[in-house]
Structures are given as C-alpha cells and as structure tokens.
N, C-alpha and C positions, 0 to 999 in steps of 0.2 A: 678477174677471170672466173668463168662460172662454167664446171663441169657438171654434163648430164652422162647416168648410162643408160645406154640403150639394147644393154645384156651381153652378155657372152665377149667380145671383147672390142664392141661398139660404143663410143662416146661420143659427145656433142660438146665445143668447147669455145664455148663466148669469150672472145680478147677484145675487148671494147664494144666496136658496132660488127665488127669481124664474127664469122659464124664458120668453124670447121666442124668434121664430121670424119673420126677415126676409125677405118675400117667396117663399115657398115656390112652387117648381117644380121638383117631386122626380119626380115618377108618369109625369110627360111628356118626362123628360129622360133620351134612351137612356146617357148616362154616369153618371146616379144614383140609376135608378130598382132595380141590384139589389143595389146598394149602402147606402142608406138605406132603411128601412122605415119610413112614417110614421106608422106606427100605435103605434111604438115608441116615438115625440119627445116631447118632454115642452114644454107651451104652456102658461105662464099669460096672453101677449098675442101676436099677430101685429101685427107692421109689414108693412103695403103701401106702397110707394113710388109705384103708380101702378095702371091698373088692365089693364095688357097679359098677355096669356095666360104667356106666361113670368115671372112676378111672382107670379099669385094662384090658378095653378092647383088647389093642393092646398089654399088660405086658406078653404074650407067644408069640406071633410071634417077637416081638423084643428080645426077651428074646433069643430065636432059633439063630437068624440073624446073632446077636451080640456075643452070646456068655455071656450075660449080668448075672450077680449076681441080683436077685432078693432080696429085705431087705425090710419086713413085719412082722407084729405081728406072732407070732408062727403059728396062724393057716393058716392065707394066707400064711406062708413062705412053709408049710408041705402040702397046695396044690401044689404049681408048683414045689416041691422036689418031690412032684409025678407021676410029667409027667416027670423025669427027669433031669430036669433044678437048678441047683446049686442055692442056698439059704444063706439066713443070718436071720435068726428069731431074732426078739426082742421083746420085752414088756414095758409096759408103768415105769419109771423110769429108762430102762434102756440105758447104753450108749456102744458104740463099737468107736475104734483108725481106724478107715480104713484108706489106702494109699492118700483120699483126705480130710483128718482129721476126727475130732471128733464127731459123730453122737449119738443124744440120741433121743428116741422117746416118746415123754411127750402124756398128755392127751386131747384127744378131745371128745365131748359132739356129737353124733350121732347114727348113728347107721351102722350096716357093714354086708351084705350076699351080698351070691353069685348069680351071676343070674338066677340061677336054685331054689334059696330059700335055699338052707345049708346056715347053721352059719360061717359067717369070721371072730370070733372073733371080740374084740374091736379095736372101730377106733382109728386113734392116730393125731399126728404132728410130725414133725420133727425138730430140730436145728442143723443146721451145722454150726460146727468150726473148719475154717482152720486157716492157717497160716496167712492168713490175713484180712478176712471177715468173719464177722458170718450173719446166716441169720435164719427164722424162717418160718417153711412152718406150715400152723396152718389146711390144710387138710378140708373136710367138718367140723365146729363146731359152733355151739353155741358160745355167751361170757360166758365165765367160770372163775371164780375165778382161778383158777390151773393156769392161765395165768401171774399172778404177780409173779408167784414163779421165771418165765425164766429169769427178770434180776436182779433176788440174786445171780445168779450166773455167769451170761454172759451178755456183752455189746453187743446191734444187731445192725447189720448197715442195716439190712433189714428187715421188716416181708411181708408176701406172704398172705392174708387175704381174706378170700371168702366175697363177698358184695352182692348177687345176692338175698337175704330171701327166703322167705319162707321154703327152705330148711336149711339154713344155716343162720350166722348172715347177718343182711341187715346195711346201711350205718351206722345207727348211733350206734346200737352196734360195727360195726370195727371200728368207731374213738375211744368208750369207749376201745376194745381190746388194738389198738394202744397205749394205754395211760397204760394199764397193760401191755404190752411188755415192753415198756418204748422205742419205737421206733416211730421217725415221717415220716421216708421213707417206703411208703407202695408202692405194689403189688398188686392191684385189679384181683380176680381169682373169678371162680365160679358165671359166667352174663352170659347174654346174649343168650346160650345156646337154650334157650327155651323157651316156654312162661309164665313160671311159675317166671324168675327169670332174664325179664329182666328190665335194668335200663336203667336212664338217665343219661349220660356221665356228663353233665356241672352240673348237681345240686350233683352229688357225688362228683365232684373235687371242688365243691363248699364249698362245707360242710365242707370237709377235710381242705380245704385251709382257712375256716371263725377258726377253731381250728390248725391254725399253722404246718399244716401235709402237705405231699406233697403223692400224690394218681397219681398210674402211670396206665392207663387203656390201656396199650398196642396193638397196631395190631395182628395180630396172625403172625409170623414168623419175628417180630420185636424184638431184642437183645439190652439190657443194659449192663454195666458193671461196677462191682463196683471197 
C-alpha cells in the first residue's frame, strides 16, 4: 500500500494495481494547486468523507478524467449519480468487498453541505481492509467515542487523523483518538490550510512522540508505504 498527500486532507492510495483518491481539494488549495496536477492522478475510486468544498472540490472533474467510481454516503453518492458519473452509496455502519478490499464507512462528529448550502448528508470515515494493511481515514471529526468500536473488530496499521482544530480535533484530542483506534502510527491531515487551523510542526510531533506515537506531517506530493 503506497500513500501520497496531496495536502490539506487529500491523499492518493495505491492497494495493488487499485488507485483511490481521498477527498480531493487540489485546484482550490493555494499550497497544492502548483504542486499536484490533477489531470496526472491516477483514480479507479474517490472517497468523500463529506460533502464540504474543501473535501470534494476536484471529486467531478477527476471523476470525468478518470472514469473514477465515486463511494459516499447516499446523498453525496445520488449527487454525482446525477451528473452522470457512476457511484457506490454507503452509510454509516455500513461495509462493501471492492476489488482493493473491504470498505466500511463508520461515524464522524461534524457536519456536511454542499457548497451551494443543500444538505450532504452525514459525514463519515472510512476503514480499509486489504489483503495486507488496514488503515483508518477518520475524515473531518471530532474525538468521538464511536472510535473504540474500530478495533473490536480490526487491527490498524494506520489511522489518517485531522490535527488542525478548530474545525476538527486539535493535537491532543488525536493522541486521545489514536489511543481509541488502538493505533500509534498516525497521519496528520486537516493543517495548515489556512489560518484557522494552523499548527506547529515540532510541538505536535512532540506531543505525539512524549505519548509513544509516531505522527507523520508529510510534504504535500511526499509518499509512504506500508
């Protein structure tokens, strides 16, 4: 499994010959718009986490590109089902077998429209289980109890965790999250962006690191793999 960020809380995640693409907001975001080309990315599905303009801005024109499967709560999924564009609706508890494993979309504490102001339904998260990594995209959210449910049933070898506040949880609520995943390899998403939600690099990896976690604050078109 090979994760790319594409900033703010955009990722790219190779599961074999599989190519997803998490919440894109490339084209609108002056730290990754000259940086990432998205006409370059390569999409066999997009994850939306919710339906707020920094999440789905770019999720029809790659959608177009690519030929991409879009996989959203029912209501985001029955907007771009109607421009067209091939769909996978889900809801909170539930899970689908797709060709790069097992996807369930759990719950997340925020809130979800479109940018026009219509309703996107509820925000979610995601867990993916493949054949050999599992991992946890926790989406804009709050720390929420519904958090310790994920490893009654799955071991993570990653979670994806927004640290940015005010919008979302800030550092030391995602070390509490980390601790309800029951995972200490994090993913820092949801920073810097803007002026609402940015941080300091060394006092979050600090933090993390004083609580035996290991906190990755990645460049933006910088790839790991697990």
């Amino acid at each position: 499994m090979k994760i790319t960020f594409y900033g703010h809380s955009s990722f790219g995640i190779q599961i074999g010959e599989t190519h997803l693409i998490v919440d894109p907001f490339i084209t609108g975001n002056e730290k990754s718009k000259e940086k990432i080309d998205i006409h370059e990315l390569k999409a066999d599905f997009i994850l939306l986490t919710h339906a707020h303009q920094d999440h789905i801005l770019d999720a029809e024109k790659i959608a177009k590109n690519m030929g991409a499967i879009i996989v959203s709560n029912f209501e985001i999924a029955t907007h771009y089902e109607n421009m067209g564009l091939e769909v996978h609706p889900m809801n909170h508890g539930g899970s689908w077998d797709f060709e790069f494993g097992k996807l369930k979309y759990v719950n997340a504490v925020h809130t979800s429209s479109f940018p026009d102001g219509s309703y996107g339904g509820q925000p979610g998260g995601f867990v993916i289980e493949s054949e050999h990594k599992n991992i946890y995209i926790a989406g804009d959210t709050a720390l929420s109890m519904d958090m310790k449910l994920i490893p009654m049933s799955i071991k993570l070898d990653l979670a994806i965790l927004p640290i940015g506040d005010n919008f979302t949880m800030g550092i030391e609520d995602a070390i509490f999250a980390s601790d309800f995943v029951e995972c200490d390899k994090i993913i820092g998403c949801h920073y810097d962006t803007f002026g609402y939600i940015e941080i300091d690099h060394e006092e979050a990896k600090r933090k993390f690191y004083e609580k035996n976690k290991d906190l990755m604050l990645l460049e933006i078109g910088e790839s790991i793999e697990l």
